[in-house]
C-alpha positions in Angstrom: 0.0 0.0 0.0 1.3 3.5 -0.8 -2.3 5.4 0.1 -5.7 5.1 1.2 -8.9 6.8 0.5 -12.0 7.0 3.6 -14.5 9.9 2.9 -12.9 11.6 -0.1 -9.5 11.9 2.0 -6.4 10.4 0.6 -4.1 9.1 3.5 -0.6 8.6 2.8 1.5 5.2 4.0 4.7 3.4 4.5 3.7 -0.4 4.2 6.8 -3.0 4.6 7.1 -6.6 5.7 5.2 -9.7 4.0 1.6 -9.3 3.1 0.5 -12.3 5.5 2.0 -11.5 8.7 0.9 -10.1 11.8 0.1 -6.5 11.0 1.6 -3.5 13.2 -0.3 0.4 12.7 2.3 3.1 13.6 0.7 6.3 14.7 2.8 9.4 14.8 2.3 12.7 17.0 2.3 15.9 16.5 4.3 17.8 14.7 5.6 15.0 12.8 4.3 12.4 10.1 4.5 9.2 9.2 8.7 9.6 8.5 8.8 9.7 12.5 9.0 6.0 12.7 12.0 5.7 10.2 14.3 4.5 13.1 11.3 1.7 14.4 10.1 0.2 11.5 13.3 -1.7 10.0 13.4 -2.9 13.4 10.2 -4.5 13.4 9.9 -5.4 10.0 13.1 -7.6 10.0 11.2 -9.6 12.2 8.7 -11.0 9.7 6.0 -8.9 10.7 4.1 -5.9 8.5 4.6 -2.7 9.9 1.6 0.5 8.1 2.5 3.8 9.2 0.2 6.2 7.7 0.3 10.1 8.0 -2.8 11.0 9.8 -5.8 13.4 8.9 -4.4 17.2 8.6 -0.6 15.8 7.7 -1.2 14.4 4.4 -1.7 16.6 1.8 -4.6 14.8 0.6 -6.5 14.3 4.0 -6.4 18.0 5.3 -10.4 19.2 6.2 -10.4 22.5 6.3 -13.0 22.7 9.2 -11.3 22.0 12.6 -14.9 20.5 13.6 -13.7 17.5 11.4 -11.1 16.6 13.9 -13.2 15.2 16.4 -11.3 11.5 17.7 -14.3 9.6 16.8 -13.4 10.4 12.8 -9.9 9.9 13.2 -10.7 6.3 14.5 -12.9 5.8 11.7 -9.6 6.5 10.0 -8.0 3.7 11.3 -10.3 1.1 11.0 -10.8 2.3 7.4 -6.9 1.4 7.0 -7.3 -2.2 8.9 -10.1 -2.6 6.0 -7.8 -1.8 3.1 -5.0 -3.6 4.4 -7.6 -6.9 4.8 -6.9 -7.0 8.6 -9.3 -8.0 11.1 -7.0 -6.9 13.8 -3.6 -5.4 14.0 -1.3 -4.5 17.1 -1.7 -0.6 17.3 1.1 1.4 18.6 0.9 5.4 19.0 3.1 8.7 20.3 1.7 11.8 21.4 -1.8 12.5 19.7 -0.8 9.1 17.9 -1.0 7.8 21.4 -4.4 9.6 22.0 -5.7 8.0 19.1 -4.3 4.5 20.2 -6.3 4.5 23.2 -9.5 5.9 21.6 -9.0 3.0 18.5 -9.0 0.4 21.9 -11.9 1.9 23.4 -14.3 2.3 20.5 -13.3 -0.1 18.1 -11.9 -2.6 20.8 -12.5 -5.6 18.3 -9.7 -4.2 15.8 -7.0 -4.5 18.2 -4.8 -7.5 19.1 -2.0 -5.5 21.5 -2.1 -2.0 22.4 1.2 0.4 23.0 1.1 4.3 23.5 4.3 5.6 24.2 4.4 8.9 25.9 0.1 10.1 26.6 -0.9 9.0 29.5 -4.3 7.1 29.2 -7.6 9.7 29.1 -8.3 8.1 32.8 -4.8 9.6 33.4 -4.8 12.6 32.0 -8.4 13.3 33.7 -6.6 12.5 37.1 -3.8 14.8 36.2 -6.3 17.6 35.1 -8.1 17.3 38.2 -4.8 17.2 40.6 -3.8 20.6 38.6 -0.4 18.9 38.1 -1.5 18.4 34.5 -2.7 21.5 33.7 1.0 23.1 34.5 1.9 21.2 31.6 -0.7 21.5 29.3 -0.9 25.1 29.2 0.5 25.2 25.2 -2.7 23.6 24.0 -4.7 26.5 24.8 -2.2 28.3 22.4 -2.5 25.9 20.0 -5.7 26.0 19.3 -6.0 29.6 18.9 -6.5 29.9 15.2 -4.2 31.7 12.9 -1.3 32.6 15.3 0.2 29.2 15.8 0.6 28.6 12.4 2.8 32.0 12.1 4.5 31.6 14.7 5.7 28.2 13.9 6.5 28.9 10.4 8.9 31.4 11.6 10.6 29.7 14.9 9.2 25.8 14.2 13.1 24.4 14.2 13.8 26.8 17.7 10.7 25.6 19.4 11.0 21.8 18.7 14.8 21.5 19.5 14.3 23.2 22.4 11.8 20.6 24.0 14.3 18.0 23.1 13.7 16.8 19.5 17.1 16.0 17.7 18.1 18.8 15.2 17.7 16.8 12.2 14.4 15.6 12.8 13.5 19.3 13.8 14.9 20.3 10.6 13.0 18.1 8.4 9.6 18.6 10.6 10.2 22.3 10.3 10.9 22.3 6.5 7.5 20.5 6.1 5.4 22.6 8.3 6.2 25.8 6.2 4.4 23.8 3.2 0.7 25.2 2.0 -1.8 23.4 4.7 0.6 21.5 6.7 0.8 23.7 9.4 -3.1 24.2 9.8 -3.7 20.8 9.6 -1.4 20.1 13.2 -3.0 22.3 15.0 -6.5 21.7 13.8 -6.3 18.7 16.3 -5.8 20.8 19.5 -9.0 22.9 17.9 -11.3 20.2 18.1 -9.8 18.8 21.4 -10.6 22.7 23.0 -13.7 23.3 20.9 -16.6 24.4 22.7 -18.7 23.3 19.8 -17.1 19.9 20.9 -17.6 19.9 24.3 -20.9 20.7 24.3 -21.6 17.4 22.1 -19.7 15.6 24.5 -21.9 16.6 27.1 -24.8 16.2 25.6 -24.2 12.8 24.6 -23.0 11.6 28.3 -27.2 11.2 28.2 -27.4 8.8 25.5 -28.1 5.1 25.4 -23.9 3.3 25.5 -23.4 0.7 23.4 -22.5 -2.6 24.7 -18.7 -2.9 26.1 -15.9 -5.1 24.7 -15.1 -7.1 28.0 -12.1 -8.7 26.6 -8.7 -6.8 28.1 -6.7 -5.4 25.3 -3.0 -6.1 26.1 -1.2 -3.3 26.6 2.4 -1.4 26.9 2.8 1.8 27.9 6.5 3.6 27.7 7.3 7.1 28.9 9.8 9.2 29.4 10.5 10.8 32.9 11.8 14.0 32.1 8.7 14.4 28.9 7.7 18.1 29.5 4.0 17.1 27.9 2.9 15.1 30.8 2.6 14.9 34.3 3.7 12.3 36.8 0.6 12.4 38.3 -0.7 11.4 34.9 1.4 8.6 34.1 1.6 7.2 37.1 -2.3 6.8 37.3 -2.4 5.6 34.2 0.6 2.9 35.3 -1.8 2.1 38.5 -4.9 1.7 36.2 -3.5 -0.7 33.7 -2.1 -3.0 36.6 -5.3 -2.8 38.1 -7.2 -4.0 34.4 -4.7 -6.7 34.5 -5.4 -8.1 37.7 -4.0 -11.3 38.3 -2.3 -11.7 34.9 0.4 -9.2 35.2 1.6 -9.8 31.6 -1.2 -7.7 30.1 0.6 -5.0 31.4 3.7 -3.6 30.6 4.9 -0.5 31.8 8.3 1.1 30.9 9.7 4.2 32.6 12.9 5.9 30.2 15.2 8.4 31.5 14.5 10.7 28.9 12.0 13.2 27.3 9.1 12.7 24.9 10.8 11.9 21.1 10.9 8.6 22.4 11.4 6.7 18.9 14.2 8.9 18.0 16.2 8.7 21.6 15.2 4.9 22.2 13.8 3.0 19.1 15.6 -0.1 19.9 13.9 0.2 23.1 10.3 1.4 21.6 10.8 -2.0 18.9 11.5 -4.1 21.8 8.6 -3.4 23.7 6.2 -3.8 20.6 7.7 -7.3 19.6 7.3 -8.6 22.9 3.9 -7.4 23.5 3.4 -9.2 20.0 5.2 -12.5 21.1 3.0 -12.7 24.7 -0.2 -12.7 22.9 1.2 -14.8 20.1 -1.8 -14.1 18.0 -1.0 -14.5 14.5 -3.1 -12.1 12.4 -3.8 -12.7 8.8 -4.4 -10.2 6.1 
């Protein structure tokens, strides 16, 4: 696969490894695209297994709604599950950094079916982040998305100082480089930010709300095995965060422990560029302890 099409959006991909094999989803994070995995994939890949790693809605050039009301979760995981269908896979192991992350845990929740093994890497889960919020630890760390979705100034402001910003909260200078070259394109810009938007929208929020009244569907009761890796000096996310998240998917595991794994780096949030040995590591063995073949 080179693309995919959902909705009259055309999604960009990376597809390697045999047709046939168990199928792994890479989903990046903001501000990067699909090229953020270039360091993981080989690794995985030369394993026998088939690694997708798509660029998401707003970062490829053919998926870019221009409303920020488009941006809502529930279509991006409609995204994903419109890639498992082209790529003929009932399930795939889904792994996700940052909003990639985000989406990872909203794919497990909603379409809970799709997904063999779960890993995030870096966000903690929306249990988590919830706790965080409501200690206030959270919030000292989330300011920036209030920024972010402010419409028109991010964008200018990161055309002009994207390479400044994004080295200095850690990312290597190369990859800020290249991530900084791309967001000066037409669109590409508009399209990042358009997630944190939707996330702050009070359009949003007010649906939210008004749905907590509605009938729920009925809930996946098998447990989704999961790894979750962070880094302890990530400015994103609290402690407070990640450590409930830690306590909650021990908890889901109960008394089989190897649902859970749970990975603390001494580093900050580019995880697959610092540690993708690590990050391929984790993934193959969460692969290996559930030993579920998937076939295309």
């Amino acid at each position: 696969m080179r693309y995919y099409s959902r909705d009259g959006l055309t999604f960009d991909v990376d597809d390697s490894g045999p047709a046939g094999a168990d199928l792994v989803v890479l989903l990046h994070g903001w501000p990067q695209d699909r090229t953020a995995w270039s360091k993981v994939t080989p690794l995985l890949s030369a394993t026998g297994v088939r690694v997708i790693a798509p660029d998401l809605r707003g970062y490829s050039p053919g998926a870019r709604p221009g409303n920020h009301l488009d941006y809502v979760i529930t279509e991006m995981v409609d995204d994903v599950v419109a890639l498992l269908d082209e790529a003929g896979a009932e399930r795939a192991h889904i792994v996700g950094h940052d909003w990639g992350g985000a989406l990872a845990w909203a794919v497990a929740a909603r379409a809970p079916g799709r997904v063999a093994t779960l890993t995030v890497l870096s966000t903690p889960s929306p249990a988590g982040m919830a706790h965080g919020v409501r200690s206030g630890d959270q919030l000292k760390h989330s300011w920036y998305m209030a920024l972010f979705a402010l419409p028109v100034l991010p964008v200018l402001f990161f055309r002009l100082f994207a390479q400044q910003i994004l080295e200095r909260i850690g990312m290597p200078r190369e990859r800020a480089a290249y991530d900084a070259r791309r967001l000066k394109t037409p669109g590409a810009a508009e399209g990042t930010f358009a997630w944190y938007r939707a996330a702050l929208s009070p359009t949003l929020m007010w649906r939210k709300r008004r749905a907590k009244g509605a009938p729920r569907r009925s809930v996946h009761r098998r447990v989704i095995p999961t790894a979750f890796v962070w880094g302890s000096k990530d400015p994103a996310f609290s402690e407070v965060s990640t450590a409930h998240t830690v306590e909650q998917l021990r908890r889901r595991a109960g008394d089989r422990p190897e649902l859970a794994i749970t990975r603390e780096l001494k580093t900050g949030h580019w995880l697959m560029e610092t540690h993708p040995e690590v990050i391929a590591e984790v993934v193959l063995e969460r692969i290996a302890d559930v030993g579920d073949q998937l076939a295309s």
